[in-house]
C-alpha positions as CSV (number, residue, x, y, z in Angstrom):
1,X,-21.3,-25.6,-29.2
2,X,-18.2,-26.2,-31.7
3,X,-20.3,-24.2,-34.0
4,X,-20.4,-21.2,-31.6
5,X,-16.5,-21.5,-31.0
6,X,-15.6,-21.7,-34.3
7,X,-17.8,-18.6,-35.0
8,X,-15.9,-16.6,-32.2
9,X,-12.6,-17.9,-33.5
10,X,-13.6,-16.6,-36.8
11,X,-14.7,-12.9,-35.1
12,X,-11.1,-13.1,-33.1
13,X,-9.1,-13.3,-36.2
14,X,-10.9,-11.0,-38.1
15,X,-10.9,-8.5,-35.1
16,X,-7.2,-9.0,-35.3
17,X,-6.7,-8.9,-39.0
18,X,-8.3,-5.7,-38.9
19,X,-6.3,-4.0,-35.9
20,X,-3.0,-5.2,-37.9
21,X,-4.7,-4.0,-41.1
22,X,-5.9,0.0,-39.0
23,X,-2.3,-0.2,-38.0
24,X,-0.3,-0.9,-41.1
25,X,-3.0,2.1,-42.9
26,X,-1.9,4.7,-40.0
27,X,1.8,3.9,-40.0
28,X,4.8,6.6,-40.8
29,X,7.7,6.9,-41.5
30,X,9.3,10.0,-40.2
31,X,13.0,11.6,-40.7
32,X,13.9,14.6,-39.2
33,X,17.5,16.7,-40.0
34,X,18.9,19.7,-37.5
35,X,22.2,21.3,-38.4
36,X,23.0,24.9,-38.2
37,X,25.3,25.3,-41.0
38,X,22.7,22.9,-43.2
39,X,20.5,24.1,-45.6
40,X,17.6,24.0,-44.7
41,X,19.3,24.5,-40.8
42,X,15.9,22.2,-39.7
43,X,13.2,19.8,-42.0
44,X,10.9,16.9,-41.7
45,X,9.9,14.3,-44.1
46,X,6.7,12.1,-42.8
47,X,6.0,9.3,-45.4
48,X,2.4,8.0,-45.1
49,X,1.8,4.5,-45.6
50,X,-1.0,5.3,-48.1
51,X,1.9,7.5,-49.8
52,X,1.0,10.9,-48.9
53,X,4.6,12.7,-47.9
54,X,4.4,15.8,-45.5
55,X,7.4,18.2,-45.8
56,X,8.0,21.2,-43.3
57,X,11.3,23.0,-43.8
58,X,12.3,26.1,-41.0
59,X,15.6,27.5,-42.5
60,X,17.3,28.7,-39.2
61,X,20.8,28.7,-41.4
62,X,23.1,31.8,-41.9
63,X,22.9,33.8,-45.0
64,X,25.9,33.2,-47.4
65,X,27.1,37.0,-46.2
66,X,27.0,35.9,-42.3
67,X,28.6,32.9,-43.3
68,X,31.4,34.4,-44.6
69,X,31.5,36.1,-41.5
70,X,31.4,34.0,-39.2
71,X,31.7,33.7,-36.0
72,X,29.9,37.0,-35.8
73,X,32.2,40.0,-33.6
74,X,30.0,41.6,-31.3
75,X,26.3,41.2,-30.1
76,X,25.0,43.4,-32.3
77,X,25.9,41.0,-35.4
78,X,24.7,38.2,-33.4
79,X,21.5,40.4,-32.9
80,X,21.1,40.5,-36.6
81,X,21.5,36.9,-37.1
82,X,18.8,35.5,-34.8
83,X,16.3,37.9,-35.9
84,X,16.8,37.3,-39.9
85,X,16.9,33.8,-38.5
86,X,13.3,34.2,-36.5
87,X,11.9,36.3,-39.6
88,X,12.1,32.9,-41.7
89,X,9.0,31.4,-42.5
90,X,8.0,27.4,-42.5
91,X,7.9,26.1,-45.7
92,X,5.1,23.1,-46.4
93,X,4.8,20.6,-49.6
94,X,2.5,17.6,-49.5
95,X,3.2,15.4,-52.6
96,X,2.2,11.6,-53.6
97,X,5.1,9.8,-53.3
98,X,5.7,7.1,-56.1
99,X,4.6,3.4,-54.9
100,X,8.4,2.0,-55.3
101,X,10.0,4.5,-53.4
102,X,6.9,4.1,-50.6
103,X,7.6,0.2,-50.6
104,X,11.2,0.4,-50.1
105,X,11.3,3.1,-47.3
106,X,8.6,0.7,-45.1
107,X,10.7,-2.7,-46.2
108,X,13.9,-1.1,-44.5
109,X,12.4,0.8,-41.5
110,X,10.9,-2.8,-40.9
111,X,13.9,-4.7,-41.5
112,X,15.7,-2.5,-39.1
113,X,12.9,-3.2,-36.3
114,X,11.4,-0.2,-36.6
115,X,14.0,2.2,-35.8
116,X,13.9,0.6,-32.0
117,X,18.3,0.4,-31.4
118,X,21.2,2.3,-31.6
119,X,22.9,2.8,-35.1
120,X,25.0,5.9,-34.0
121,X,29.1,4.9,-35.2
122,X,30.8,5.5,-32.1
123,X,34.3,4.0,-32.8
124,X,36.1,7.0,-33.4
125,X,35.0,11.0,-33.7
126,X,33.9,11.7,-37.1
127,X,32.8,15.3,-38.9
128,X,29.5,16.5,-37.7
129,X,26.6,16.7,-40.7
130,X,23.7,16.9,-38.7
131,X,21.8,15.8,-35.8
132,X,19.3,12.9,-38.0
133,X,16.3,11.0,-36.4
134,X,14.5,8.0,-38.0
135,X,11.1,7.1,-36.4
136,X,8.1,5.0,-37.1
137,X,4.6,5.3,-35.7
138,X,1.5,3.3,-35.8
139,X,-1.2,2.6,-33.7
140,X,1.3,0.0,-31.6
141,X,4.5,1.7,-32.2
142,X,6.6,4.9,-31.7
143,X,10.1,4.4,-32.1
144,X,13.0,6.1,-33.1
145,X,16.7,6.6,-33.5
146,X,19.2,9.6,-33.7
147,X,22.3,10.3,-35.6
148,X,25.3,11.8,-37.0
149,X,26.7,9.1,-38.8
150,X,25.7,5.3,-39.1
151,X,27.5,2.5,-40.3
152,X,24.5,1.1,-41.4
153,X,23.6,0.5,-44.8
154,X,19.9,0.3,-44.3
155,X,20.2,3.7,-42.3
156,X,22.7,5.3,-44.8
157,X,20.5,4.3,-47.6
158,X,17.2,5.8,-46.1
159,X,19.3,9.2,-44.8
160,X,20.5,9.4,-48.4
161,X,16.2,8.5,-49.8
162,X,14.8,11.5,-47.2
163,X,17.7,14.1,-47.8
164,X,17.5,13.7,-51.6
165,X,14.1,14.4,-51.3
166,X,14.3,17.5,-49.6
167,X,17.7,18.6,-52.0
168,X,14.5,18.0,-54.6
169,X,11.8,20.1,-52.5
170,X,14.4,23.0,-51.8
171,X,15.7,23.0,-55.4
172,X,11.9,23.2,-56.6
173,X,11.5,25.9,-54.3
174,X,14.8,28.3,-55.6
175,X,13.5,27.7,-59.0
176,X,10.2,29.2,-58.1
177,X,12.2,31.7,-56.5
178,X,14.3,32.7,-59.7
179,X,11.3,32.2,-62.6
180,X,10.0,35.5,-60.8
181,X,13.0,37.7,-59.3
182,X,16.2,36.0,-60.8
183,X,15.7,35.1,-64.0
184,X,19.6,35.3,-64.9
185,X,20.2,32.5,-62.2
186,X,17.7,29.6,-63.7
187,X,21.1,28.5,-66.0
188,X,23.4,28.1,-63.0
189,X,20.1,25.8,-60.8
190,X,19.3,23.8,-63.8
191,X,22.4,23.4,-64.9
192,X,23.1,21.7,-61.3
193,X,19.9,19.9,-60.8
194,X,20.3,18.4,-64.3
195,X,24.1,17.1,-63.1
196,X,22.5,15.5,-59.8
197,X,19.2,14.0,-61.5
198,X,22.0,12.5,-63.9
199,X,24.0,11.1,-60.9
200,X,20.6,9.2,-59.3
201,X,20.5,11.9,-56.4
202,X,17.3,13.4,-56.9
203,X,14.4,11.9,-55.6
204,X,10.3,12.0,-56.7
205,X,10.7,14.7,-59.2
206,X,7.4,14.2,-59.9
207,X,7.0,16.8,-56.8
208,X,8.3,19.9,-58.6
209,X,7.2,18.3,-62.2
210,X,5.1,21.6,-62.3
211,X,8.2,24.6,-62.1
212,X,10.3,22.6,-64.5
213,X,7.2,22.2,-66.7
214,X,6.6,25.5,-67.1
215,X,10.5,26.3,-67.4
216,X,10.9,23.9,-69.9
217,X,8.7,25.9,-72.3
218,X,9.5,29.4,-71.1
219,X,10.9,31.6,-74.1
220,X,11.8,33.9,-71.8
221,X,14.5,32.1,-70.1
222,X,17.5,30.8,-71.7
223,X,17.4,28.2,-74.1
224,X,19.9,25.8,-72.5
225,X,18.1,26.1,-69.5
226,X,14.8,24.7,-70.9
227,X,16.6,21.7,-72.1
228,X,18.2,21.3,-68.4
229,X,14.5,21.1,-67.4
230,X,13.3,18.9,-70.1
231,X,16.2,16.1,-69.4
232,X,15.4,16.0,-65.9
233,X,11.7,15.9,-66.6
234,X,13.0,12.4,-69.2
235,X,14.8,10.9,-66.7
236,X,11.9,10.9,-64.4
237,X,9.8,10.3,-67.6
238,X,7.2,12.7,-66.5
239,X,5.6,14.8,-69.2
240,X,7.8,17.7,-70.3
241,X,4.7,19.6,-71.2
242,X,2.2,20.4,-67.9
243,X,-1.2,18.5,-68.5
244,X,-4.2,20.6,-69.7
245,X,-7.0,21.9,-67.4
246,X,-9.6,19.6,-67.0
């Protein structure tokens, strides 16, 4: 008879370690930004455990043109806007994320209970920057938590992890933009991005390792913009050269 029960004790834990185990292999982490005047106006960052990082991107925000002239004077302006709004389409990037970034984001969404409270700073009005949301899901959770601000430092520093990650994604993207149609630009984006990768504010590089490769030993473009793209590509100590085809 013991044997028996301690061969169902045995099954029980390992039904249980596995459960934890399916859950912890399932779980996300996900942080989702809405502001009109932000750019992108709407994006989402889900972080897999296994690393795997989903971005979607819907730019809903004015154009620099409608911005200057806003608020917009009549309905047929406002027309305009909502249609060149509509006319956007999703952007999608799946990258790996690097394994100390991965670790860090899953440490602090479980230090702060999995996102299940209130971290909205409510002592006084402050400047609006954007409706944010935090969430985590697994198999036994689906929590979450929306913000402007937070007096948090676990929230601030995961806000300021997932936006740097999608300043990264958006500035990959313009850079794609201006290698085909705006050559004359690639100065002023690399000049900035090499500024904020010195400052610590740009996150998993390795995710647009490929445009700055290729910029970084373009002839055609400037010369001080291939070294913008080479120092960035240092200070992530990724290869400034892209790797050959297998």
């Amino acid at each position: 008879m013991s044997t028996v029960r301690g061969f169902a004790g045995c099954l029980l834990i390992s039904l249980i370690a596995s459960q934890l185990f399916s859950q912890q292999q399932d779980a996300s982490v996900i942080f989702k930004f809405s502001w009109k005047y932000g750019q992108p106006s709407d994006y989402i960052v889900t972080l897999h455990r296994g690393g795997q990082v989903d971005y979607v991107s819907d730019d809903h925000s004015l154009s620099w043109p409608q911005q200057r002239n806003h608020p917009v004077e009549s309905n047929a302006e406002q027309a305009v806007q909502d249609n060149e709004a509509a006319s956007k389409e999703r952007f999608t990037k799946q990258f790996q994320c690097t394994d100390s970034l991965r670790q860090k984001i899953f440490l602090l969404a479980e230090q702060l209970k999995f996102f299940d409270g209130q971290f909205e700073f409510t002592a006084h009005p402050v400047a609006q920057t954007g409706s944010k949301t935090l969430g985590y899901e697994d198999s036994a959770h689906h929590t979450s938590t929306t913000y402007n601000y937070s007096e948090n430092p676990s929230i601030q520093e995961l806000t300021e992890l997932f936006q740097g990650i999608s300043l990264t994604i958006e500035s990959g993207r313009k850079l794609e933009f201006d290698r085909r149609f705006d050559k004359l630009s690639l100065d002023q984006d690399l000049k900035a991005l090499d500024q904020l990768s010195k400052d610590g504010h740009l996150y998993e590089v390795q995710a647009i390792a490929p445009v700055l490769q290729r910029l970084a030993s373009d002839r055609t473009v400037l010369h001080i913009a291939q070294q913008s793209a080479q120092r960035i590509l240092a200070r992530a100590r990724l290869a400034v050269a892209p790797s050959p085809p297998q």
